[in-house]
N, C-alpha and C positions, 0 to 999 in steps of 0.2 A: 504494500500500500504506500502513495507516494504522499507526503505531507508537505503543501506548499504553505508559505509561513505567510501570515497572513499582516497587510501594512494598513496603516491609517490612510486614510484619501483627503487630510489635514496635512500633517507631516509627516508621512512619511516612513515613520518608524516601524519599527518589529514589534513592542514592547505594547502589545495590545493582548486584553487577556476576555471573556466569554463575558456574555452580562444579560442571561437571562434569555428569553425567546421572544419574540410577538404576537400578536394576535392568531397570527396563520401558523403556529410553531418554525418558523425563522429563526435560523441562531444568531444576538446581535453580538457586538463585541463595543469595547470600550478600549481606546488609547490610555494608556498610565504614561507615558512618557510626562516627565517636568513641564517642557515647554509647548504643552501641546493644550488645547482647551478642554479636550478629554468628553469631547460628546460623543453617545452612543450610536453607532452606525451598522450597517449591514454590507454582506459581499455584495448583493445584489439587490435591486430595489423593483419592486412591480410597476410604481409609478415613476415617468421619468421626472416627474416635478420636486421630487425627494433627492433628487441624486446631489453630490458633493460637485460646485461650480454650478449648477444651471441658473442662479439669481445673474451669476457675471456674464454669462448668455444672451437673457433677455438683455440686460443694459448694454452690452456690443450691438446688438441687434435693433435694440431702441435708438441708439447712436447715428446707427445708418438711415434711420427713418423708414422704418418696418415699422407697421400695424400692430396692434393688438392681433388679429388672427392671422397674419402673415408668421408671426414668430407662435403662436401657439400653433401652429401646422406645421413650422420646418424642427422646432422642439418635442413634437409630441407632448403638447401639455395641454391643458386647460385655459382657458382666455382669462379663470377667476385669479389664477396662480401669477400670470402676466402682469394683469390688474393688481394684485394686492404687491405684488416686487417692486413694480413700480410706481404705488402711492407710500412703501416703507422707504424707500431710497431720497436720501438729503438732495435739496437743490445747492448747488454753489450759490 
């Protein structure tokens, strides 16, 4: 059996240890690393609106002057997930 070591999709590290399951019995895991913010995550996500990086997505994509449903189509996400990224996000 081969055991690939499993990394945060934060930073990086090895130094991630099991944290319980989810609803669907999904294994999550949790980064222990010091410098790391140490949120609970999964290898795989069912929704791509959960994934680590899709908030800096939309806002490349809002940048270029995409749509709301132009980026919730090339994303595979929800227009609500679009909507709510983009009313959390600070104006300069």
């Amino acid at each position: 059996m081969h055991m690939t070591p499993v990394k945060c999709p934060i930073c990086k590290d090895t130094k991630v240890s099991k944290n319980g399951t989810n609803e669907k019995g999904e294994q999550r895991y949790i980064c222990t690393a010091k410098d790391c913010l140490g949120k609970a995550f999964l290898l795989e996500y069912t929704y791509n609106g959960c994934k680590p990086g899709i908030e800096e997505d939309i806002i490349k994509q809002t940048s270029n002057a995409s749509g709301i449903r132009d980026i919730s189509r090339n994303l595979e996400i929800s227009t609500y997930k679009v909507m709510s990224t983009l009313k959390k996000r600070k104006t300069p």
